[in-house]
N, C-alpha and C positions, 0 to 999 in steps of 0.2 A: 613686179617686184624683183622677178629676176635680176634685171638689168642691174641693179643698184648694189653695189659692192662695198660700200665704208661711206668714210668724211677723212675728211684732210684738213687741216687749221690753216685760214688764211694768215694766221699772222706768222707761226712760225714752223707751221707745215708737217707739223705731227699725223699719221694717219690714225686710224679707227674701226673696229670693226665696224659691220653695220649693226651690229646689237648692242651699240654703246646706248644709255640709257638718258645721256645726259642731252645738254642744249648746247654748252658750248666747251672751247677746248679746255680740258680741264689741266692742261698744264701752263696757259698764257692765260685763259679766259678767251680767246679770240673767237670768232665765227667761222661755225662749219659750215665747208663745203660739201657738196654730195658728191659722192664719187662715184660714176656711169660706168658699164663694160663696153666701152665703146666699140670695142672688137666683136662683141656677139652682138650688138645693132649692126654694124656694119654687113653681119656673116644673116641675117634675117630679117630685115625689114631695108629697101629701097627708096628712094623719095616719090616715086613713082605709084608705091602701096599706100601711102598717105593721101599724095595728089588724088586719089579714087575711091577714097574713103567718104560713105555718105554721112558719116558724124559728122555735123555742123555746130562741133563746140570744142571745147580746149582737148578732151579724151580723143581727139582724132588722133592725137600726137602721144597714144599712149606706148608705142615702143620707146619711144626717147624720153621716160618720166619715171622714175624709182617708187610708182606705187601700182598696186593693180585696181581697176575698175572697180569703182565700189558697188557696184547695181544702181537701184534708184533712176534706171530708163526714162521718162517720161516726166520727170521733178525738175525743178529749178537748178540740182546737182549738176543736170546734164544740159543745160543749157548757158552754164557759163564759158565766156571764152566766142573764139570763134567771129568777134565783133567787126564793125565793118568799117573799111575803109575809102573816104572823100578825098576824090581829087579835084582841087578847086582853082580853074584857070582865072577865072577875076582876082582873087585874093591872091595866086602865082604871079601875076601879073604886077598887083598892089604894092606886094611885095621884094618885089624885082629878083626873083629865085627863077630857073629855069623850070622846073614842079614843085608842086607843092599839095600833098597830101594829111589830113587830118585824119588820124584812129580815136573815133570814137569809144571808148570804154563806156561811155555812161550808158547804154545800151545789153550792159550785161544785165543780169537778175533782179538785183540789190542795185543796179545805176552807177556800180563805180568796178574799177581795175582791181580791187579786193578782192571782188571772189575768186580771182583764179586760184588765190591763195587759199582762200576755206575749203573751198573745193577738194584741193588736192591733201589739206588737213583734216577732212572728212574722212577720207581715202586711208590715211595715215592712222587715224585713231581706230577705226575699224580693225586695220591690221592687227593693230598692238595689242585692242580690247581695252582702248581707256574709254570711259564710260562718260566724263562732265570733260569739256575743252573750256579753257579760259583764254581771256585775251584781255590785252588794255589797248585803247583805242580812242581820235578824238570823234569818231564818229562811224566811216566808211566801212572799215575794218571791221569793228562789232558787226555792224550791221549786215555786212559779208559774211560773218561767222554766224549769226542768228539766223539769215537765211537760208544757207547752206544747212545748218544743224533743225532746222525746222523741216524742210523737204526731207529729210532725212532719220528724222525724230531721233536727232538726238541731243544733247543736253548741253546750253552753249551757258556761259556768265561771261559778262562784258562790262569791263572798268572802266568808264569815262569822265571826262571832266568834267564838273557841271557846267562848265561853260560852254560846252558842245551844244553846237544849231539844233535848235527845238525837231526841227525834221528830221535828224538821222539821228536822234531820242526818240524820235514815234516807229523810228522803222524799229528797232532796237526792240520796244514793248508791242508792238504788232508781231512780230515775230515772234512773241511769245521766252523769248530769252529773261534770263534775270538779267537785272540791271542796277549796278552800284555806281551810283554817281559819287564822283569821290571830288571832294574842296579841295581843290587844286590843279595844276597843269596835267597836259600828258604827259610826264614824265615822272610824277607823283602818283599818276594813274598804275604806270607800267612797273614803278620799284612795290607799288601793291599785289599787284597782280600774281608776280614772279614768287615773292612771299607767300602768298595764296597757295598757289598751284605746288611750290616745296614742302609747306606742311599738310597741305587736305589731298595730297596727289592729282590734281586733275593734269591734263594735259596740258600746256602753255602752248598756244596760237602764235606769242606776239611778234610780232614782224621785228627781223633782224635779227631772231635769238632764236628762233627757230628753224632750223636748217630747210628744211620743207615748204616755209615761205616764199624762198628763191626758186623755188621749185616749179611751187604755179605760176609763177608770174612772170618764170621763163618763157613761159606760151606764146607771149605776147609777139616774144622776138621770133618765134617758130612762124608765125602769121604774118607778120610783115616780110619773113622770108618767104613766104607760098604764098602774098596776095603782090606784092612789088617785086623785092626784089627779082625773083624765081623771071619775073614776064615783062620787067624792066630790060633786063638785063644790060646794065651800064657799065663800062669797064671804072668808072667813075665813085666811089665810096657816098652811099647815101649817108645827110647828115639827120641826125633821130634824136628832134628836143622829149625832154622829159623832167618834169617838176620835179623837186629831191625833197623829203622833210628828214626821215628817219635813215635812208637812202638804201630801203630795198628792190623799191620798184626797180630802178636803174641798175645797181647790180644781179637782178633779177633779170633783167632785157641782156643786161651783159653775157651770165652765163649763159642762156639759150644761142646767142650768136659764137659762144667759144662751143657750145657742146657740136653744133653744126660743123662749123671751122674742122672741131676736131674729125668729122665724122666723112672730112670732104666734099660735103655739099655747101659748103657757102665761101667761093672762092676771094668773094670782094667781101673787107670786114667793114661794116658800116660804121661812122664818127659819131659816140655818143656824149651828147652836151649835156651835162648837169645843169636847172635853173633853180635858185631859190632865190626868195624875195630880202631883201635887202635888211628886212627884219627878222630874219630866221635862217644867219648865212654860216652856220658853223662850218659845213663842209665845204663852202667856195671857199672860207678863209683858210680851210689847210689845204684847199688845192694851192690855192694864189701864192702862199709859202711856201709851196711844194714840198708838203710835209704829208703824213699819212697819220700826224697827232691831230686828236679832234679833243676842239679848247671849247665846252660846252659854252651858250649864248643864253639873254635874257630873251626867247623866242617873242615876239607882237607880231607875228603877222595876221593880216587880216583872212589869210588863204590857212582855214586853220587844218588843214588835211595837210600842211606843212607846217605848220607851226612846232620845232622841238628846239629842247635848249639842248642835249645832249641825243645827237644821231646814235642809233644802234646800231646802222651796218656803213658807218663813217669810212670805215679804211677799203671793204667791196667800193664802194661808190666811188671815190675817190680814184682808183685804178681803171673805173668803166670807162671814166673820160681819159686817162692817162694814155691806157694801155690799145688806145682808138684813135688818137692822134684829137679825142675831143676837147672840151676844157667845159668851165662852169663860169656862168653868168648869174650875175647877182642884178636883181629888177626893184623900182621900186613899188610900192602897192598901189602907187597910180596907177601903173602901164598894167595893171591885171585889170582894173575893172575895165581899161579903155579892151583891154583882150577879149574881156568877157561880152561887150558890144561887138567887137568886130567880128569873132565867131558868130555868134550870130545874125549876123547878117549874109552867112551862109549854111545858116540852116542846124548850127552845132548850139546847143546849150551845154554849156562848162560852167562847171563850179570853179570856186578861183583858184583852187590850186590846177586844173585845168590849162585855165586859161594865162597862170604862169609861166608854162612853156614856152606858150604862144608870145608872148610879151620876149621871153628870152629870145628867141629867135628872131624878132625883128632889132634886141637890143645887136644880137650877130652878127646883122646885114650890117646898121650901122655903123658899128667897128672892122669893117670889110675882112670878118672873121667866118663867112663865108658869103659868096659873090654869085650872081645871076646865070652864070652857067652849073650852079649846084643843085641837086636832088634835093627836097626837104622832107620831113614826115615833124607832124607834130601829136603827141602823145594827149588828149583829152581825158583827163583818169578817172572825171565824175560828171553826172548829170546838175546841170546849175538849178534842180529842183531841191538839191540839196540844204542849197543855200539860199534862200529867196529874197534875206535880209542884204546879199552883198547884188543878187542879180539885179535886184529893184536900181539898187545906186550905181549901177553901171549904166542902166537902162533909163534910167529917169522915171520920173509921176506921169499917167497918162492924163488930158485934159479930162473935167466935169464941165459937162454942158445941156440946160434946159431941150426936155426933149419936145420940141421944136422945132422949125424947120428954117427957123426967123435965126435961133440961135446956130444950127449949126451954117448958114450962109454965113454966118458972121466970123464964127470959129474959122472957116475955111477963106476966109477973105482976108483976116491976119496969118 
């Protein structure tokens, strides 16, 4: 907690102590950034002290994080983060990119790229002494925060749509969290939530309002810098897809690659591409205008870990690809479940916001919007056990056949 000095307003750049009380800038409304001492990291921890570090989770990277450890050694707390990365020479291939590597996230606790954000909101309410955390969610994120607050005993409510996949509703009440299912989108979810949390005081979690979210989920970009980058070493800018709904994840990967930059350790800045599905494109459409107004949408997409009509951290996102030389591709919901096959076929289950990405980047190849002698990484942010109603129709019905030896000669001869 040392390290962590204020917030700053992305929009119009107000500072803050760190004991400010609130969520966001209370003179635009805009979203805080966390502001590091980058000068006493620099003056006491080396990259070298990390590279040697046998935590094998996101807390490896706790000089560069504005909380301290919370305890909880041996719990699910300590084992998010730290996820592994696939590099897959047939699909590089396939795909005519010079590498090509997949970060699986669904591999964390909870099966998705959320907890790094509970985690480190664990971490944060500890600090403070707030006792119940809330959050609205269409699924991952609860379920992240139930986890986390579970290993941890402590006291999580989680606001979802009732139209959230029955699967990450079970994680949700296995977890033993309260769960309010609210008649309506996630964004009905989330203006409950906030409401919530202002009159009963609990802590608000929700991604994009809370400063601490970009926080954890800056880890991500800390790991790809210590599992590629660091042993790559390309003079060449890797390009790093990643699904967008609310668009923290992505500003989240962004500020972990600025807090490095700024820190001297990461000389080459990698290109981050924004993907949303063609049904829930609010933030491509104010890139594509090149505007930093976000004109909320009627979200359908079928990838409902991005599904929002109005992004929360629209103007971060927007600058992740900007300020990277990236840009944002907009997919349709075919090209996810054909994603959600082809990963698979090397070994990755993706949920479809996942395998969104994945879709975005081969739409990049064929807009020769990056080309065969390019680096790629693609961001995976959940396990596709999530969703089993969209894996099934990616994947197809397997055959019934009389168990018989008559019928399966038969089966195997069409």
């Amino acid at each position: 907690m040392g390290n962590f000095t204020g917030y700053q307003c992305s929009v119009c750049g107000k500072t803050l102590n760190s004991d400010y009380k609130g969520y966001v800038c209370p003179e635009c409304g805009g979203n805080l950034n966390v502001i590091l001492d980058y000068e006493q990291i620099k003056n006491t921890v080396k990259p070298e002290d990390i590279f040697a570090s046998s935590e094998k989770s996101l807390w490896r990277y706790l000089p560069l994080l504005p909380v301290s450890d919370p305890g909880f050694e041996g719990t699910a707390l300590h084992s998010a983060g730290f996820t592994p990365v696939y590099k897959s020479e047939p699909l590089a291939q396939k795909s005519s990119v010079k590498n090509l590597w997949i970060k699986d996230e669904g591999r964390n606790p909870t099966a998705s790229f959320k907890d790094r954000a509970s985690a480190i909101l664990i971490a944060r309410a500890k600090e403070i002494g707030a006792q119940i955390i809330a959050t609205a969610s269409t699924g991952n994120a609860g379920a992240a925060l139930a986890g986390m607050a579970a290993a941890s005993q402590w006291k999580a409510i989680i606001f979802a749509p009732k139209t959230a996949p029955q699967a990450k509703i079970a994680q949700l009440l296995i977890f033993g969290a309260k769960v309010i299912l609210v008649d309506g989108n996630y964004d009905s979810a989330f203006d409950l939530s906030v409401e919530a949390c202002d009159k009963y005081g609990w802590y608000c979690r929700n991604t994009g309002y809370n400063a601490f979210t970009a926080e954890g989920k800056k880890t991500a970009a800390f790991e790809i810098w210590e599992q590629i980058l660091c042993k790559n070493k390309s003079e060449k800018p890797l390009n790093i897809f990643v699904s967008v709904g609310d668009g923290n994840i992505i500003s989240g990967i962004h500020k972990g690659f600025k807090d490095l930059h700024e820190l001297g350790w990461l000389p080459v800045m990698p290109r981050i591409f924004g993907v949303q599905s063609e049904k829930s494109a609010a933030i491509f459409n104010a890139w594509a205008a090149h505007t930093e107004t976000i004109t909320p949408v009627n979200a359908t997409t079928i990838a409902d870990s991005i599904s929002v009509d109005l992004p929360r951290d629209g103007v971060r996102a927007v600058r992740a690809a900007t300020e990277t030389n990236g840009a944002y591709i907009a997919v349709p919901d075919e090209s996810i479940y054909e994603g959600i096959a082809e990963l698979g076929k090397i070994g990755v289950f993706a949920e479809p916001a996942g395998a969104t990405a994945f879709a975005g980047m081969k739409k990049a190849i064929a807009m020769d919007i990056i080309g065969e002698e390019d680096d790629v990484l693609v961001v995976n942010t959940g396990s596709g056990l999530k969703d089993i109603r969209s894996a099934m129709i990616a994947a197809g019905q397997a055959p019934i056949i009389a168990p018989t030896m008559d019928a399966l000669e038969k089966f195997l001869s069409e």
